[in-house]
C-alpha positions, 0 to 999 in steps of 0.5 A: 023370612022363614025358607018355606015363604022364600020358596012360595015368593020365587015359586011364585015368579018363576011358574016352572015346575022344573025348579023343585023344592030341593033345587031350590032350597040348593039356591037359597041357600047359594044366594046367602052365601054369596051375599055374605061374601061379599057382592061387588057393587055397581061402584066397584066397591065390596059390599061388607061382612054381615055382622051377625057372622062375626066369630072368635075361634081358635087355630092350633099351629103346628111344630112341622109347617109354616102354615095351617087352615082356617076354620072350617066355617071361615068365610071372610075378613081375619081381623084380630089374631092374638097369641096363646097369652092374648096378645095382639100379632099385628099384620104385616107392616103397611097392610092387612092379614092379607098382604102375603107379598108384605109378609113374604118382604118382611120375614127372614127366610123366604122359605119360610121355615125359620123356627122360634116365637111367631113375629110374622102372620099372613092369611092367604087363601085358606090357610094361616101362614106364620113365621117363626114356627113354634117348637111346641104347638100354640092356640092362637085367638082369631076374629073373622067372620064365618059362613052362614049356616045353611037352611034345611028346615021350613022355619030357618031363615038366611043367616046373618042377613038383616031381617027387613032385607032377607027377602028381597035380597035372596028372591031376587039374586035367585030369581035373575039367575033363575032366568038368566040362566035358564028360562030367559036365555033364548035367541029372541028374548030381550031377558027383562025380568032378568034386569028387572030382577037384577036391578031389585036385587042391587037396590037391596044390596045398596039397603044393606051396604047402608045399614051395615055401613063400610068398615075403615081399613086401619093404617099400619106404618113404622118398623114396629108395626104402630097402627094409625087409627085415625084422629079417634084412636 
């Protein structure tokens, strides 16, 4: 759904001309992040990347620290990393890319400034932490899924989101903010279109968990970092 409808769709609910175009174009473009992010659901469960956001890219290490940044359009979930000769560097033994307290375990300085081949690599926060640190500089390959781009013009639509969901999903996240925060938020109001909202919003995102489906965790075990991929492997 192309901004210039999403914009009619919410200025149509709300009626406030307080909510300019710009004000709102800036809460569009919030929904879509956030969304892609990752939205906790009722059950407690993380809703997943949206699939058109998947990237390859690169990060460049360097000779004089232990740790470098994402990329800039790094939003969630590092799932590959290989070596400049495209070479698989595995997590840390029994975790993921995040489990920096695995990371910290299993390298041999807890400084983290031992020098030589990358065996040990960590994400943490947005920088990529590695051990050793290489005498030259190395480009290593990077799978994750980046931010969504933003919308500026009429004819943009929210990136990454599937297209029979983009407007309900964006109306009603930023409508129950909307009215949560401002135009339902007296003494005396009961804040039903806030729950309207928010209910709609949450039946949306319960679509698109189902259409996206839930990812499985791969299983790391064993010294050497053997990764259990299930009975399908």
């Amino acid at each position: 759904m192309e901004l210039s409808a999403l914009l009619t769709s919410i200025t149509e609910i709300i009626q406030d001309p307080a909510y300019t175009e710009t004000i709102l174009t800036d809460k569009i473009n919030s929904a879509v992040s956030i969304i892609a992010a990752g939205i906790r659901m009722p059950n407690g469960q993380i809703s997943p990347p949206l699939p058109d956001l998947f990237k390859v890219g690169t990060v460049a290490t360097i000779t004089t620290d232990s740790k470098v940044p994402l990329p800039t359009d790094y939003q969630r979930k590092v799932m590959v990393i290989v070596d400049s000769s495209g070479n698989r560097i595995l997590p840390p033994v029994g975790g993921d890319y995040y489990s920096f307290a695995l990371f910290l375990k299993q390298i041999s300085n807890l400084n983290i400034t031992e020098t030589g081949e990358i065996y040990k690599i960590c994400v943490k926060g947005s920088n990529l932490y590695y051990q050793g640190i290489p005498a030259a500089a190395q480009t290593l390959g990077i799978h994750y899924y980046r931010k969504p781009a933003a919308m500026t013009d009429d004819d943009d639509v929210p990136d990454g989101i599937p297209e029979h969901l983009q407007e309900r999903l964006v109306k009603h996240y930023v409508v129950k903010e909307i009215f949560g925060e401002a135009i339902e938020d007296g003494q005396d109001n009961s804040g039903i279109g806030t729950k309207y909202h928010t209910g709609k919003f949450y039946e949306a995102m319960t679509e698109l968990c189902d259409f996206i489906g839930i990812d499985a965790e791969p299983q790391y075990y064993g010294d050497d970092g053997s990764e259990d991929r299930g009975a399908c492997d």
